[in-house]
C-alpha positions as CSV (number, residue, x, y, z in Angstrom):
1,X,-1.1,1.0,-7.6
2,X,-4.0,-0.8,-5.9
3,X,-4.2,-2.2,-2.3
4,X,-6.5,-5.2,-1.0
5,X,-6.8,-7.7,1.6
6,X,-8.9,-10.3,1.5
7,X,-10.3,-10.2,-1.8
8,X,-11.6,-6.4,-1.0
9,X,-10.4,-3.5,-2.1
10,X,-8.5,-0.8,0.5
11,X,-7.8,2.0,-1.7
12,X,-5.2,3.3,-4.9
13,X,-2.2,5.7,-4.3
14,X,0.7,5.9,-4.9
15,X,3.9,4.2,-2.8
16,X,6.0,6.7,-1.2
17,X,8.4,4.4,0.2
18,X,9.7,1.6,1.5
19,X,12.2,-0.3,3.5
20,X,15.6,-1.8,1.7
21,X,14.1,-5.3,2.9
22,X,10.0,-4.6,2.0
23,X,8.6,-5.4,4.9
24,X,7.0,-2.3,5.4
25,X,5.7,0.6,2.4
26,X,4.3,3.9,3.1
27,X,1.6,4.5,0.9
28,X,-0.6,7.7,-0.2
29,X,-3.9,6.8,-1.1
30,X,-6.0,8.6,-3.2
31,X,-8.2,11.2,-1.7
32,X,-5.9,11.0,1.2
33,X,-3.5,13.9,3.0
34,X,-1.3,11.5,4.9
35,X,0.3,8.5,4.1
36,X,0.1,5.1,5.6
37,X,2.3,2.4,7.3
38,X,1.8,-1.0,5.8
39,X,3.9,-4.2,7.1
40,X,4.6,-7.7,5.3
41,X,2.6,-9.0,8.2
42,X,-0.8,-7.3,7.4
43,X,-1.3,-9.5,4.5
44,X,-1.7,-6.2,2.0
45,X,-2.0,-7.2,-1.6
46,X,-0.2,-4.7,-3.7
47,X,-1.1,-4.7,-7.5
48,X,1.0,-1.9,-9.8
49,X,-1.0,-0.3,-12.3
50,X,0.7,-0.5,-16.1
């Protein structure tokens, strides 16, 4: 999965959770040890790989 804002490109990882509603994921991002907090209101594009 791939993460942007903007047009530019935050980072790919993988999505280690959510909320039941989606307004906030926790992703993992590549290269990373933690994970990150992400809510509906940060305008995150989130693209899933195939």
């Amino acid at each position: 999965m791939r993460l942007s804002r903007d047009g530019r490109i935050i980072g790919s990882g993988t999505v280690d959770g959510t909320t039941p509603d989606g307004s906030i994921i926790w992703v993992v991002l590549d290269g990373w040890s933690e994970r990150r907090m992400f809510h509906r209101e940060d305008y995150v594009r989130v693209e899933i790989n195939a």
